[in-house]
C-alpha positions as CSV (number, residue, x, y, z in Angstrom):
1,X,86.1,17.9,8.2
2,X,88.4,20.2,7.9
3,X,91.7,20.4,10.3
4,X,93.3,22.8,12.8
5,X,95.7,24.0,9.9
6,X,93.0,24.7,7.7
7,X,90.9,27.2,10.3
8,X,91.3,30.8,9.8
9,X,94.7,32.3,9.8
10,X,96.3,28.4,10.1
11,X,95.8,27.8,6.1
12,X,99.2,29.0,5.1
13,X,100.5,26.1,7.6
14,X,99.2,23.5,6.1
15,X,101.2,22.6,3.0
16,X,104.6,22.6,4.8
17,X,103.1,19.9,7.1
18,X,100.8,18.3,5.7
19,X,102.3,14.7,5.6
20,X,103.2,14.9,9.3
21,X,99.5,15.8,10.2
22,X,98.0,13.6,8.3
23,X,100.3,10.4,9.1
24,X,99.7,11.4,12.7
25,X,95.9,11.7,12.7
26,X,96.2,8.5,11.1
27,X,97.7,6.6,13.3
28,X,97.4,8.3,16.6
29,X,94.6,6.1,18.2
30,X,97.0,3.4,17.6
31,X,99.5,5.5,18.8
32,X,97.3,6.0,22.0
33,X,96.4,2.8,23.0
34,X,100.4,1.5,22.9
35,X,101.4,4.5,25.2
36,X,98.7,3.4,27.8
37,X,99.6,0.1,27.7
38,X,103.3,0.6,28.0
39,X,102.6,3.4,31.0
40,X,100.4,1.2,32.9
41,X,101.8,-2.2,32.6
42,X,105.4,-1.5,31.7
43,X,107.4,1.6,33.3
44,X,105.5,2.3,36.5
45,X,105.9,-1.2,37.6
46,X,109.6,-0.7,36.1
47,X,109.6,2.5,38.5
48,X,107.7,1.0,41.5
49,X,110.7,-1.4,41.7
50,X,113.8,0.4,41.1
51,X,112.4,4.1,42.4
52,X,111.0,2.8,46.1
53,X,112.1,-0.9,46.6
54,X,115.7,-0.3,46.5
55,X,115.0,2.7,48.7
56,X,116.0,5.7,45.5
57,X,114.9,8.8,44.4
58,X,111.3,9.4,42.6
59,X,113.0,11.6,39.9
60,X,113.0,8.6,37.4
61,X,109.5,8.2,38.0
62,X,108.8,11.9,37.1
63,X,111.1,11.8,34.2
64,X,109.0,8.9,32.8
65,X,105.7,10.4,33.8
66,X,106.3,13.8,31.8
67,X,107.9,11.9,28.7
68,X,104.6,9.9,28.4
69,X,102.8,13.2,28.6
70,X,105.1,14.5,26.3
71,X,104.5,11.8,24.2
72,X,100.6,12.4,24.4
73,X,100.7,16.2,23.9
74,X,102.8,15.4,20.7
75,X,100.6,12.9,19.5
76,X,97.7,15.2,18.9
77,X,98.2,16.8,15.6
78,X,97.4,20.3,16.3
79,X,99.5,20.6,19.1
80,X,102.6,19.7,16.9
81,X,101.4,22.2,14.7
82,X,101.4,24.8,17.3
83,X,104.4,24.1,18.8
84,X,106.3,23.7,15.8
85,X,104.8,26.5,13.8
86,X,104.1,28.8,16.3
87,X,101.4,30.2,14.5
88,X,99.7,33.4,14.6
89,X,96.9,33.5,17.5
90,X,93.4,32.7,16.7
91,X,90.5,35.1,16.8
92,X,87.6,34.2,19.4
93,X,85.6,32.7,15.8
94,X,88.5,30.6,14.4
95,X,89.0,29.0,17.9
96,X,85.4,28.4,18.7
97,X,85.1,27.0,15.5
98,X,88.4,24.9,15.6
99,X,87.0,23.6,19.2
100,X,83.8,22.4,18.1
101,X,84.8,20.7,15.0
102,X,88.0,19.2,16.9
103,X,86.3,18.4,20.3
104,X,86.8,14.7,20.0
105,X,90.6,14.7,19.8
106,X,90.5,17.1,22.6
107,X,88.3,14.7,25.0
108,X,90.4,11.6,23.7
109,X,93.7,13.8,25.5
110,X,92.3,15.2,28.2
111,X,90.6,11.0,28.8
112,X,94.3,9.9,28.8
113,X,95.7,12.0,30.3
114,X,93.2,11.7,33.5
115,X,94.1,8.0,33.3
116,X,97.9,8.6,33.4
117,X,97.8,10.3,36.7
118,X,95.2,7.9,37.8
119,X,98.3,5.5,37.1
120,X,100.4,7.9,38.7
121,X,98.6,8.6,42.3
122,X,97.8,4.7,42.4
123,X,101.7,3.6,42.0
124,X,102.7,5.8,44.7
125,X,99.9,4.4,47.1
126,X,101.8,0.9,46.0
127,X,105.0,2.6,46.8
128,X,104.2,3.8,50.2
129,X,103.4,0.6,51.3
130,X,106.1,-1.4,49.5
131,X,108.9,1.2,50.9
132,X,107.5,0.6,54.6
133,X,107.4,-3.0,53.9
134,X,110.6,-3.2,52.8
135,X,113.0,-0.9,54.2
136,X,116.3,-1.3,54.5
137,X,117.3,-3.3,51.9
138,X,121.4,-2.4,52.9
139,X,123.1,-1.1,55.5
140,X,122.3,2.6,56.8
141,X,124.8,5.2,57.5
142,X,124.9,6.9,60.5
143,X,126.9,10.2,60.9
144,X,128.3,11.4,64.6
145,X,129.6,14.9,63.7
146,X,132.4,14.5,66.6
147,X,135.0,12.8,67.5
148,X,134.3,8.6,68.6
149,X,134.7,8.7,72.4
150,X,133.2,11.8,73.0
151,X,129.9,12.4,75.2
152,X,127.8,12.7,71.8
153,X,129.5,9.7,70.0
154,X,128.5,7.2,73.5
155,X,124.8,8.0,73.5
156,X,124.4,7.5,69.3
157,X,126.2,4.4,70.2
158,X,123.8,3.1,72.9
159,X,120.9,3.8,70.6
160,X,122.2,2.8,67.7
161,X,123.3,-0.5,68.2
162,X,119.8,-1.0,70.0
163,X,117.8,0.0,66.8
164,X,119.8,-2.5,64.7
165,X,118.8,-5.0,66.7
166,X,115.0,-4.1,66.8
167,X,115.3,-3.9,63.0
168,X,117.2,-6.7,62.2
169,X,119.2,-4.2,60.0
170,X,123.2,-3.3,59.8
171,X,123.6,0.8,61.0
172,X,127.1,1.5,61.4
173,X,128.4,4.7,62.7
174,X,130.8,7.4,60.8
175,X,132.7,9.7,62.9
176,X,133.3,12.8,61.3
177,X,133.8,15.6,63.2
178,X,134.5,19.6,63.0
179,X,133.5,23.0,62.9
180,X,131.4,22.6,65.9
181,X,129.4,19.3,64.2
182,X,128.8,21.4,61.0
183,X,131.4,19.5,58.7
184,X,129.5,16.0,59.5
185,X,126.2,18.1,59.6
186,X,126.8,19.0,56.1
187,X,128.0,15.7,54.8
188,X,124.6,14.7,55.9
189,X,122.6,17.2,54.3
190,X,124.2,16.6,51.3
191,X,123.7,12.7,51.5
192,X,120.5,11.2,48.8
193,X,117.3,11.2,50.7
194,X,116.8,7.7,51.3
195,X,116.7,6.7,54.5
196,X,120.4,5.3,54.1
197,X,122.5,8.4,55.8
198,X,121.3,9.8,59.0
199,X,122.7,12.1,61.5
200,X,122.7,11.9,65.7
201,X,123.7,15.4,66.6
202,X,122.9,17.7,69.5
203,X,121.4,21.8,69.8
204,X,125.2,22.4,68.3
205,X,123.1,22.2,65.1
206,X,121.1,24.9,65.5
207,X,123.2,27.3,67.9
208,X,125.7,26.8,64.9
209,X,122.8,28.3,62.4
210,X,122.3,31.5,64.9
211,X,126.2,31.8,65.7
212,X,127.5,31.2,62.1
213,X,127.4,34.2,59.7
214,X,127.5,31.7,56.6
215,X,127.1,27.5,56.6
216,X,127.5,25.8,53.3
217,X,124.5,24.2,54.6
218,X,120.7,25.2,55.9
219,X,119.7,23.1,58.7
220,X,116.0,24.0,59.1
221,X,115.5,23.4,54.9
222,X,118.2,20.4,54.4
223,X,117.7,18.5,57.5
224,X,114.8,17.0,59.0
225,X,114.9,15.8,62.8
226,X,112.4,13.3,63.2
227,X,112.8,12.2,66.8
228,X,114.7,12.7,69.5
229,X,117.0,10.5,72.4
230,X,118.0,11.9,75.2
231,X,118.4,15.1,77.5
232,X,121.0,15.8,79.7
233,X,122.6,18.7,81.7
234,X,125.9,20.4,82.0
235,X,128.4,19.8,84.7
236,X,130.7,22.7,85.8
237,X,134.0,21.5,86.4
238,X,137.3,22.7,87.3
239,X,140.8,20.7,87.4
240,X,142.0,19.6,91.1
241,X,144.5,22.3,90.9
242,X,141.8,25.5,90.9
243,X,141.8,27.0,94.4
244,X,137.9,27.0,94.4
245,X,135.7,24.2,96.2
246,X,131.9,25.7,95.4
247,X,130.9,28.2,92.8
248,X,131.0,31.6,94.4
249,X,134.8,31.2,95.3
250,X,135.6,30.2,91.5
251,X,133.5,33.4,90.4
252,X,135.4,35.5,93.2
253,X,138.7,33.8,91.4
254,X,137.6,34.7,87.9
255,X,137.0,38.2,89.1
256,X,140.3,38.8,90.9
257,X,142.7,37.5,87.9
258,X,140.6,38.4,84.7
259,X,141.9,36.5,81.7
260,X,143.4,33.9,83.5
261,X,140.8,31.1,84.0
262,X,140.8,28.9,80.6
263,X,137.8,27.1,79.9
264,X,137.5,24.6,77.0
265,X,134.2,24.0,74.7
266,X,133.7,21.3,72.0
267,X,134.1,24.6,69.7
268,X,132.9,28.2,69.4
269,X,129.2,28.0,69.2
270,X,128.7,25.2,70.6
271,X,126.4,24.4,73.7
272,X,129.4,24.0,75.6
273,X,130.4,27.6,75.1
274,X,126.8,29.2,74.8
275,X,125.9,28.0,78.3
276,X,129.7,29.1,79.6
277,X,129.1,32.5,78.1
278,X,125.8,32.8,79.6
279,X,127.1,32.1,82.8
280,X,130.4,34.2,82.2
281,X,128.6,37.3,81.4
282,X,125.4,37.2,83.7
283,X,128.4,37.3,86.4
284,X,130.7,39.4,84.6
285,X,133.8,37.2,84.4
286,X,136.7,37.5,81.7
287,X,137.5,34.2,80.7
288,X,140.0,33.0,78.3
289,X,138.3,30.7,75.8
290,X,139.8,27.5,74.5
291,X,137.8,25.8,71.8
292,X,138.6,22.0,70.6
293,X,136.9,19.7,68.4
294,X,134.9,17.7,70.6
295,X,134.2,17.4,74.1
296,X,136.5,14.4,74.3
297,X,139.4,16.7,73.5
298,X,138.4,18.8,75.9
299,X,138.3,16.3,78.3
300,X,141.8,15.2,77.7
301,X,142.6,18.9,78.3
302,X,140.9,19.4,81.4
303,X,142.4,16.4,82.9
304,X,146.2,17.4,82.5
305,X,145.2,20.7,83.4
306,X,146.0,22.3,80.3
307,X,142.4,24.0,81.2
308,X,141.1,25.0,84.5
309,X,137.4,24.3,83.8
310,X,134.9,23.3,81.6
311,X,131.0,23.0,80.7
312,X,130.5,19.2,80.0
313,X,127.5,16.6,79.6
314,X,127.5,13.8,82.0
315,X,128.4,11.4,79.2
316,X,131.8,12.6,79.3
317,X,132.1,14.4,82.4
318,X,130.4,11.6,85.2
319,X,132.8,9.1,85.1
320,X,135.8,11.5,85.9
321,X,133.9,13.5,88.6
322,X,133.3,10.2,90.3
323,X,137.1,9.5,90.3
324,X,137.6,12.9,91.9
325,X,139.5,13.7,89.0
326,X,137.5,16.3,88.0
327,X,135.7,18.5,91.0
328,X,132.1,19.4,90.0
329,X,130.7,23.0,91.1
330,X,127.8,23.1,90.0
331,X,124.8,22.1,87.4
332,X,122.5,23.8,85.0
333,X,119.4,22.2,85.5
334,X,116.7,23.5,87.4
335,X,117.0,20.5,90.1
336,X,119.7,18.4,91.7
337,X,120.5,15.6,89.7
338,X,120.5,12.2,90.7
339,X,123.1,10.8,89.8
340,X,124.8,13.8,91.4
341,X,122.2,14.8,94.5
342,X,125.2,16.9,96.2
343,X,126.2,18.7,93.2
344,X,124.3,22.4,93.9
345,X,122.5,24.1,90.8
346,X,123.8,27.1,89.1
347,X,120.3,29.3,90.3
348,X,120.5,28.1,93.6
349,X,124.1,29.5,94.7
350,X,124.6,33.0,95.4
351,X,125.6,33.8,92.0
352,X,123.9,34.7,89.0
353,X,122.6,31.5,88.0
354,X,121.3,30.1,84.1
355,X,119.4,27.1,83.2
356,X,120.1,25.0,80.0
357,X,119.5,21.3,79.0
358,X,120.9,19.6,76.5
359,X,119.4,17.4,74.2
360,X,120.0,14.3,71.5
361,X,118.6,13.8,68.0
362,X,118.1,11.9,64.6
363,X,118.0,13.8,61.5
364,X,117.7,12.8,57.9
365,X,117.8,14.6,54.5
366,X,115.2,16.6,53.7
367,X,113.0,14.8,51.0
368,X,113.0,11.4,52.8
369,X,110.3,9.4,52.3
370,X,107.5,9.6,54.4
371,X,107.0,5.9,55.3
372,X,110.7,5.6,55.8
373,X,110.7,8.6,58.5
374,X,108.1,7.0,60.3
375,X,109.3,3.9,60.5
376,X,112.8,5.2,61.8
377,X,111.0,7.8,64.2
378,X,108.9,4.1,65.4
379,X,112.1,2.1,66.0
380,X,114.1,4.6,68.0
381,X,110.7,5.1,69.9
382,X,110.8,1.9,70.5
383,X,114.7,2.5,72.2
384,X,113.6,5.6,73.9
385,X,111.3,3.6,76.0
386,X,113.1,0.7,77.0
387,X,113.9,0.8,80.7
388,X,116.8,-1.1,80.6
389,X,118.1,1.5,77.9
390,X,116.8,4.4,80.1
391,X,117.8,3.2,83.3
392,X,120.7,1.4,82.8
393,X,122.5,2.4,80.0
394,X,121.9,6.6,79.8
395,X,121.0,6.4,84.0
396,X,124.6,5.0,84.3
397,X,125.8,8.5,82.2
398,X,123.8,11.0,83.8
399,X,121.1,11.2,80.8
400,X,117.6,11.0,80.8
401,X,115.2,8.9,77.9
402,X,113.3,12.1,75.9
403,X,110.7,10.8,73.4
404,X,109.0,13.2,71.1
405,X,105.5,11.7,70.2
406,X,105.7,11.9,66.5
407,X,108.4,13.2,63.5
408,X,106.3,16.6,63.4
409,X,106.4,16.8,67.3
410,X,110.3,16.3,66.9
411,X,110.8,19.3,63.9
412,X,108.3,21.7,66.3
413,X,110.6,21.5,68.7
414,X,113.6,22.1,67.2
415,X,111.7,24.9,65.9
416,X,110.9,25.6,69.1
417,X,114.0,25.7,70.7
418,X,116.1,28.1,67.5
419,X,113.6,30.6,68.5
420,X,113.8,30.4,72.4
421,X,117.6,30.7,72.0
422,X,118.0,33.4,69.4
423,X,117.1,36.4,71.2
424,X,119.9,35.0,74.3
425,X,122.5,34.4,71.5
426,X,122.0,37.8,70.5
427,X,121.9,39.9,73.4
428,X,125.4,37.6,74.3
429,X,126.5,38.6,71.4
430,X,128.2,35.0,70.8
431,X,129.6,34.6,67.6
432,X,131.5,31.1,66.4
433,X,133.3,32.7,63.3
């Protein structure tokens, strides 16, 4: 029988390689059986542990998988030849003729290879179960992209230290704050995705991606939210010392003396500011605009009167309008709240009015593992509807429990929401660099 170097235009190949063909025809059932033996019962259990158990990436496994079919493509004699000779083509004769005399080899290949990713789709059905089984095997990472003590920083808190105890797990919280949540943002989306760094962060996340000209990060392809915590509303506050006791005499003040009301925001972009400049420019006031890197600075501003008012969540802002140190105006919800039943709305005054609620998330790297997400987006489900965590701990703050029903519920809204915002951003013309 003759070989592939031996058919048509191949003849002239065949005395430079001849030993190498021959020695691999030889030996390559041998050669064949080993490689499936070490596949199957040798580096995909290998893989299976190292890749998913201890919570890593698959890359390993995909290094290993091509190098076996490496290893299989270079086994077969003519293909070496091809690939190192890189022969002239054949004509439709010579490869008809090459196929039907060489149609064995061919089957053997294409019969392994079929049985490698057999191999392949049957370890990650292992692996799915093993990860969700398993997970964590070491303590998670959670990053609050603002300063500890602010509004943002309490309610990751409050959730967080009730999913370690459903999960029997350690999460421990990293503050790192900036940039209007962008600098711990980014951290986070540069963080392996392995279910062992995730982020709480607010809308700041993706008013920053319609307000930023350039991020050294993309939050709808490097981030995933996969469930949600809470939702509040902001409080419009002024210091004691601002001659205004409702909303229309703080406009009429803003219109007399342009330029000298300062308001502070956790930053430019942020919620705080979007919703300010909303309400600044449906009611034409020239404000002066203070930005700081968290609403906890901004607190500490507004309460030595370094700043006459402020847009804040009632996770930072309740406590201190309670005291009276802070006199609250008005809010931007579409009802009273609660916790606050003779604090007015914003639309109900006779100004012009906006509506805005805040909201609370968890995000992870892009990439994550399927089982992993939904194991994370079933625990802090689990959070969202405890009453006592509703009631008593976010009640006490002026928050209210918001559960999205699944991981792909959670990433349509945040979809959701960038493109209900962008056409306000861009008629305000708000800009954070």
């Amino acid at each position: 029988m003759p070989t592939l170097a031996e058919c048509g235009p191949w003849k002239g190949y065949r005395s430079k390689v001849q030993l190498g063909i021959d020695t691999l025809g030889h030996y390559r059932p041998r050669f064949t059986a080993l490689l499936r033996g070490l596949v199957n019962a040798v580096i995909l259990p290998l893989l299976l542990e190292a890749s998913f158990l201890q919570g890593r990436q698959v890359r390993g496994f995909w290094v290993a998988f091509c190098g076996a079919l490496a290893c299989n493509v270079i086994g077969t004699p003519e293909i070496c030849l091809i690939v190192g000779l890189r022969p002239p083509p054949l004509n439709r004769g010579d490869a008809l003729h090459c196929w039907l005399v060489h149609r064995e080899e061919i089957a053997m290949s294409v019969r392994f290879l079929a049985q490698l990713l057999s191999s392949v789709a049957f370890a990650f059905m292992l692996a799915a179960t093993a990860t969700a089984q398993t997970y964590p095997v070491k303590p998670i990472r959670v990053i609050v992209p603002v300063p500890a003590g602010s509004g943002l920083d309490t309610v990751a808190r409050i959730a967080i230290e009730k999913m370690a105890q459903n999960m029997g797990a350690t999460l421990y919280i990293e503050n790192i704050p900036g940039a209007n949540s962008n600098i711990g943002a980014a951290a986070a989306a540069r963080a392996a995705p392995d279910g062992y760094t995730l982020l709480v962060a607010t809308e700041a996340l993706p008013l920053s991606a319609l307000t930023y000209t350039k991020l050294n990060y993309d939050l709808m392809r490097d981030l995933e939210m996969f469930g949600t915590i809470a939702k509040g509303v902001f409080i419009l506050s002024v210091h004691p010392s601002v001659p205004a006791q409702t909303v229309e005499e703080f406009v009429k003040l803003a219109r007399a003396k342009p330029g000298s009301i300062a308001y502070g925001t956790s930053g430019s972009g942020s919620p705080h500011h979007v919703v300010m400049e909303m309400f600044a420019q449906a009611n034409g006031l020239d404000m002066l605009h203070v930005p700081y890197k968290g609403s906890g600075d901004t607190v500490t501003a507004l309460l030595g009167g370094t700043i006459q008012a402020a847009m804040g969540l009632p996770s930072s802002f309740a406590p201190h309008v309670r005291s009276g140190k802070f006199r609250a105006l008005a809010v931007s919800s579409a009802k009273r709240m609660a916790a606050f039943p003779d604090v007015p709305t914003l639309m109900e005054r006779a100004v012009v009015g906006v509506e805005y609620e805040s909201w609370y998330g968890m995000f992870a790297p892009t990439g994550t593992p399927r089982p992993i997400i939904e194991r994370l987006h079933a625990e802090l489900g689990k959070v969202v509807r405890d009453k006592a965590y509703g009631d008593e701990r976010l009640g006490k703050i002026g928050l209210d429990p918001f559960e999205t029903p699944s991981p792909a519920a959670a990433a349509a809204f945040l979809r959701n929401f960038y493109g209900t915002l962008a056409p306000v951003i861009k008629k305000a013309g708000i800009k954070a660099d």
